[in-house]
N, C-alpha and C positions, 0 to 999 in steps of 0.2 A: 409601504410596509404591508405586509400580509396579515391578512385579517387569520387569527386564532382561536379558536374553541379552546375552552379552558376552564376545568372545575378545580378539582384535585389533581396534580400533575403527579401520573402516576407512570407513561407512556414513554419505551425506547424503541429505537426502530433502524432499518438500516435501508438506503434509498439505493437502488442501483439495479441493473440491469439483467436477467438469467442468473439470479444470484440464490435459487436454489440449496446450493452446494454450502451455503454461507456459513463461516466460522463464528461471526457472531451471534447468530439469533441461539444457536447451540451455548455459548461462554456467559450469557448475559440470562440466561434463562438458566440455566444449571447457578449460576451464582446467586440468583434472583430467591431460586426454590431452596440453597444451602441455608442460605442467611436469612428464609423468612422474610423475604422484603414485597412487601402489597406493589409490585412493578409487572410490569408485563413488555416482552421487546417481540417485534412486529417487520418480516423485510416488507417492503412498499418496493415490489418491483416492479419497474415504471420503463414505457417502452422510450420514451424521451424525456427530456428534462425541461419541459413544458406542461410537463405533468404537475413539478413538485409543489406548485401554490395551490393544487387540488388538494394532495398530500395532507397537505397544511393545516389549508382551511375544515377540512372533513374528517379528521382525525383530530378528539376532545383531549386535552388533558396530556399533549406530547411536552416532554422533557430535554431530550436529547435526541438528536440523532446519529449515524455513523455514513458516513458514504465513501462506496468502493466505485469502480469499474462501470461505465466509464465518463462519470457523475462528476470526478475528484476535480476538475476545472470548468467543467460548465456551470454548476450549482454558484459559483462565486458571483453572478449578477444579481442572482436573488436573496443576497444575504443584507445586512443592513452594516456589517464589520467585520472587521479581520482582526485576528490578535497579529500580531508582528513578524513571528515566523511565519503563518501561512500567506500571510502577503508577500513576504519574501521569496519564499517556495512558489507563489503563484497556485496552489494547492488546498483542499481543502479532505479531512476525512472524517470532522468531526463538527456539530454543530449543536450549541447550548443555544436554549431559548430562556430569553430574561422573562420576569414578571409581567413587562411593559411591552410582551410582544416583539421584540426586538431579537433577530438570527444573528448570532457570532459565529465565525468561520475559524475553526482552530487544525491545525495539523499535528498529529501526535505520530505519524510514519517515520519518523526522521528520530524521534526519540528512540522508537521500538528496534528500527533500524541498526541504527548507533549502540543499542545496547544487546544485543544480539551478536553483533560483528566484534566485539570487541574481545570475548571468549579465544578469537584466531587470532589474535594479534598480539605481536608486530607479525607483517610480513616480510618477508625478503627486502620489498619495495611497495614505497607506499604510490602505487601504481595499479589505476580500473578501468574497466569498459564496463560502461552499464548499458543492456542491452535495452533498449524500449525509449519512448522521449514524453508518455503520460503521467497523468498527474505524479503516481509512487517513483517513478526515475527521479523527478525535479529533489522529492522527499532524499532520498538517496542520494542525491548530488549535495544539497545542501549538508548534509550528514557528514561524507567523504570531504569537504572543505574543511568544516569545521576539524577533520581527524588529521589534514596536512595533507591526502592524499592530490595525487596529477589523476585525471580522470579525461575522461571522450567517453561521449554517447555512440552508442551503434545507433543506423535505424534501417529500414528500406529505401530511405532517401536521403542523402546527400546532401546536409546543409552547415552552416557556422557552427564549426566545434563538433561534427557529425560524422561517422565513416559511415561510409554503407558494410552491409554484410561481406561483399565481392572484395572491400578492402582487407581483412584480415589476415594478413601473412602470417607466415614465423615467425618473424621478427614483433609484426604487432601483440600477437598471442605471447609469446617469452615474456617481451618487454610488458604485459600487463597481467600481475600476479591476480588480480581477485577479479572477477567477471561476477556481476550481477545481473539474473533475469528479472527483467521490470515487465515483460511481456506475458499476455496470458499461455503465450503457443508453450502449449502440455498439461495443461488444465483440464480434467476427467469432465466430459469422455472422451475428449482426446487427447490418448495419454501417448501415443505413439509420437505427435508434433514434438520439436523441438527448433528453438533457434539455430539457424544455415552456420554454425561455426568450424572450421578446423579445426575438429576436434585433437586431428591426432598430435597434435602440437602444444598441447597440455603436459603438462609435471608434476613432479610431485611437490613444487613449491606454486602451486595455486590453487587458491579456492574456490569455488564457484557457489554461490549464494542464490539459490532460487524464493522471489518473492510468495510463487507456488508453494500452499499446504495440503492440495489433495487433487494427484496422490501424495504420497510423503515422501515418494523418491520420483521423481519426475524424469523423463526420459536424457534432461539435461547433465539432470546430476548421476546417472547411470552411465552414462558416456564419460563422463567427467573422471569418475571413480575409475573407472576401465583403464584411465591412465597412467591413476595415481595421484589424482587433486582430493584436498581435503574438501568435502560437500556439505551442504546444508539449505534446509527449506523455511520457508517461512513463519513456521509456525510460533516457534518461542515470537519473533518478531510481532505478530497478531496479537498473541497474548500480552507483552507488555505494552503496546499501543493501545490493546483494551482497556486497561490498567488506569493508563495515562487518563484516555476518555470519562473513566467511570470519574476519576478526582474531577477534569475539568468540567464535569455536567454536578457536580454535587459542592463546587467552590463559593 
């Protein structure tokens, strides 16, 4: 168990990597200053996650934390529990600290997810490729299961239940109406990157879901649009998975 500093727990934070850019420290701090709440949230950007019992241990008074990119499966050694979906998901983006010292691993991606996506729905075909195979994909797959979707990971490598990029024909692109990016490629400042897809084989009966909030139109869903698919970024998704966070660190 990892030894905690602890007065008044007053401390939110979010653990991960170049995270700068971060949608939470901005959500939790404007919410924090709305409502008058004696909180403060903090990124702890950490070049490994060998770091995080430092973390821990030398930060007084933490409550919760959030972890992104690319923290969401490594961080699970150091925890003391899982709630049941994120054991399930294999994922982690949220972590309450009990009285007793004790780190729970909860995942609220899949919630935020799920309630995002559902605005487009139905589709044509409940048929995805989700682009990426880190922690927010696994999030996302467990999501699209639970909705009845058929789903295939992309990645750059070629494994069980995996195309690679070089696979995506016509056919694959037709036959899979929502494409979701789980990947960071187009994430500012590099906004020009974008996932290797056939673009031009897109419709106007598919979505494309970018995990990416900034920029707010990524070079994905710019290509996407050029063809006629309905787009969308990740932001509402971050906001309700805040959401989700802020009740399971105050339950």
């Amino acid at each position: 168990m990892i030894t905690i500093k602890r007065n008044n727990v007053s401390k939110f934070g979010l653990i991960g990597k170049n995270i700068d850019y971060s949608f939470s420290k901005k959500f939790f701090s404007e919410k924090f200053k709305r409502e008058n709440l004696p909180f403060t949230y903090e990124n702890f950007d950490i070049p490994s996650i060998e770091k995080f019992p430092e973390i821990i241990s030398n930060t007084p008074n933490l409550k919760g934390l959030n972890v992104t990119i690319p923290y969401k499966e490594k961080v699970i050694p150091f925890l003391d529990s899982l709630a049941s979906d994120a054991e399930k998901i294999g994922a982690v983006n949220t972590i309450k600290f009990s009285e007793n010292g004790k780190l729970t691993g909860y995942n609220t991606d899949h919630f935020g997810f799920q309630k995002a996506l559902e605005p487009f729905l139905p589709l044509q075909k409940k048929t995805a490729l989700i682009l990426g195979t880190g922690g927010a994909s696994k999030a996302v797959a467990f999501a699209l299961q639970h909705l009845g979707f058929d789903f295939k990971f992309v990645s750059r490598n070629k494994g069980n239940r995996i195309l690679e990029y070089s696979a995506l024909s016509k056919t694959v692109i037709e036959n899979n109406l929502l494409i979701i990016n789980c990947t960071p490629l187009g994430t500012f400042p590099n906004i020009a990157d974008c996932p290797p897809l056939p673009y031009q084989f897109l419709t106007e009966n598919h979505l494309l879901f970018d995990l990416i909030y900034n920029p707010v139109e990524t070079e994905f869903l710019k290509r996407g649009k050029l063809q006629g698919a309905k787009t969308t970024n990740g932001l509402i998704m971050l906001e309700l998975q805040a959401v989700k966070a802020w009740t399971i660190w105050n339950s």
